[in-house]
N, C-alpha and C positions, 0 to 999 in steps of 0.2 A: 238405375234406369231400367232394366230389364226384369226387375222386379215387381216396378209398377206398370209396365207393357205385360207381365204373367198375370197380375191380380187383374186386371183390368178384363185381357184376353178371356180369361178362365169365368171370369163373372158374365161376360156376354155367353159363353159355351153353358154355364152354370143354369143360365135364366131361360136358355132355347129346352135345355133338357127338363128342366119344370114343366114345359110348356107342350112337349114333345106329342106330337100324333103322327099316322102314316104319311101323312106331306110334308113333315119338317125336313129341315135341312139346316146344313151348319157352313157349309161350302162360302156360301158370304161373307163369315165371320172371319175364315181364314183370307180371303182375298180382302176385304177392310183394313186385317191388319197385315198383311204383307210387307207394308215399308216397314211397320217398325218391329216385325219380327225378324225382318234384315240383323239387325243391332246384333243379332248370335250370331252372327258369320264375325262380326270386329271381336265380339268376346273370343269365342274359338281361336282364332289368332293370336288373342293375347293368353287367353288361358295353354297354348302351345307354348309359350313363352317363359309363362310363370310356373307351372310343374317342375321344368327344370332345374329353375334357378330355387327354388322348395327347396327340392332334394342337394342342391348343394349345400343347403345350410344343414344337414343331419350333422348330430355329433355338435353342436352351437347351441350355445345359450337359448338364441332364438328359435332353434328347435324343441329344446327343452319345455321353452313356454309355452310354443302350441300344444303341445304335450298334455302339459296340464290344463289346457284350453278343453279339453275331453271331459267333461264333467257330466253327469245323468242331465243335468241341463238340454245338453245338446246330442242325448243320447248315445254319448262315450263315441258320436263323431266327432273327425278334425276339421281341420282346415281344406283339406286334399279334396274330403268327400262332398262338402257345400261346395267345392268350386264347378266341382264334375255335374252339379243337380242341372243346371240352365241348359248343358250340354247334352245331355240326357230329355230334355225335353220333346226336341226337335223327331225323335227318330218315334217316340211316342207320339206327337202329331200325324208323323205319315200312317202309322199303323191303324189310327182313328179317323183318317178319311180310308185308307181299303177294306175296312168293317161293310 
Protein backbone atom coordinates (compact mmCIF):
# COMPACT_ATOMS: atom_id res chain seq x y z
CA UNK A 1 0.00 0.00 0.00
CA UNK A 2 2.38 2.72 0.83
CA UNK A 3 4.33 1.76 -2.04
CA UNK A 4 1.76 2.54 -4.46
CA UNK A 5 0.65 6.00 -2.50
CA UNK A 6 5.10 6.64 -2.97
CA UNK A 7 4.97 5.82 -6.83
CA UNK A 8 1.91 7.55 -7.41
CA UNK A 9 2.86 10.75 -4.94
CA UNK A 10 6.42 10.93 -6.44
CA UNK A 11 5.02 10.77 -10.11
CA UNK A 12 2.66 13.82 -9.51
CA UNK A 13 5.88 15.80 -7.75
CA UNK A 14 7.89 14.17 -10.84
CA UNK A 15 5.51 15.62 -13.61
CA UNK A 16 5.10 19.38 -11.72
CA UNK A 17 9.08 19.44 -11.64
CA UNK A 18 9.27 18.72 -15.59
CA UNK A 19 6.95 21.33 -15.94
CA UNK A 20 8.49 23.77 -13.18
CA UNK A 21 8.56 27.76 -13.77
CA UNK A 22 8.75 30.72 -11.16
CA UNK A 23 4.78 30.10 -10.39
CA UNK A 24 4.85 26.47 -9.79
CA UNK A 25 4.14 25.08 -6.78
CA UNK A 26 3.80 21.61 -5.31
CA UNK A 27 1.77 22.55 -1.86
CA UNK A 28 -1.39 20.95 -3.64
CA UNK A 29 0.19 17.83 -4.21
CA UNK A 30 0.88 17.38 -0.78
CA UNK A 31 -2.51 18.54 0.56
CA UNK A 32 -4.31 15.84 -2.31
CA UNK A 33 -2.56 13.34 -0.74
CA UNK A 34 -2.70 14.09 2.87
CA UNK A 35 -5.25 11.08 3.78
CA UNK A 36 -3.28 8.77 2.35
CA UNK A 37 -0.06 9.82 3.36
CA UNK A 38 -1.74 9.22 6.89
CA UNK A 39 -0.92 5.34 6.06
CA UNK A 40 2.96 6.19 7.59
CA UNK A 41 1.74 7.13 10.94
CA UNK A 42 -0.16 3.04 11.03
CA UNK A 43 3.32 1.82 9.50
CA UNK A 44 5.58 3.78 12.13
CA UNK A 45 3.55 2.07 14.74
CA UNK A 46 3.92 -1.18 13.43
CA UNK A 47 7.39 -0.69 12.28
CA UNK A 48 7.88 0.37 16.31
CA UNK A 49 6.76 -3.10 16.81
CA UNK A 50 8.48 -5.19 14.44
CA UNK A 51 12.37 -3.92 14.83
CA UNK A 52 12.08 -5.44 18.12
CA UNK A 53 10.61 -8.46 17.61
CA UNK A 54 13.78 -8.65 14.44
CA UNK A 55 16.18 -8.38 16.77
CA UNK A 56 14.88 -11.05 18.95
CA UNK A 57 15.35 -13.44 16.46
CA UNK A 58 19.39 -12.80 16.18
CA UNK A 59 21.36 -15.88 16.58
CA UNK A 60 18.02 -18.06 14.76
CA UNK A 61 17.82 -19.74 11.84
CA UNK A 62 15.45 -16.96 10.61
CA UNK A 63 18.09 -14.64 11.17
CA UNK A 64 20.45 -16.36 9.43
CA UNK A 65 18.42 -16.25 6.28
CA UNK A 66 17.84 -12.68 6.21
CA UNK A 67 21.34 -12.73 6.32
CA UNK A 68 21.84 -14.31 3.26
CA UNK A 69 18.83 -12.24 2.03
CA UNK A 70 22.03 -9.49 1.55
CA UNK A 71 22.86 -10.24 -1.92
CA UNK A 72 24.55 -7.28 -4.45
CA UNK A 73 20.87 -7.64 -5.61
CA UNK A 74 19.64 -5.66 -2.87
CA UNK A 75 22.78 -3.96 -2.52
CA UNK A 76 24.27 -5.98 0.54
CA UNK A 77 20.91 -4.33 2.32
CA UNK A 78 18.64 -6.30 4.80
CA UNK A 79 15.66 -6.43 5.84
CA UNK A 80 16.18 -3.65 8.99
CA UNK A 81 17.20 -1.14 6.26
CA UNK A 82 13.99 -1.49 3.46
CA UNK A 83 11.87 -1.26 6.51
CA UNK A 84 13.42 2.23 7.85
CA UNK A 85 13.17 3.65 3.83
CA UNK A 86 8.92 4.72 4.17
CA UNK A 87 10.04 6.02 7.41
CA UNK A 88 12.58 8.11 6.27
CA UNK A 89 10.44 9.59 3.79
CA UNK A 90 8.34 11.68 5.76
CA UNK A 91 11.11 14.05 7.40
CA UNK A 92 12.48 14.50 3.57
CA UNK A 93 9.06 15.74 2.71
CA UNK A 94 9.06 18.46 5.38
CA UNK A 95 12.61 19.63 4.36
CA UNK A 96 11.18 19.92 0.62
CA UNK A 97 8.30 22.11 1.44
CA UNK A 98 11.01 24.66 3.70
CA UNK A 99 13.28 24.89 0.57
Amino acid sequence: MILGIQKEFTGEVSRRTKEWNQDSLIGDIFISFAYPLKTYFSYMNHYQTVVPLLSSTNGTEFAQELEKMKRPVCNGKGLRDYLIMPAQRIPRYLMLLMV
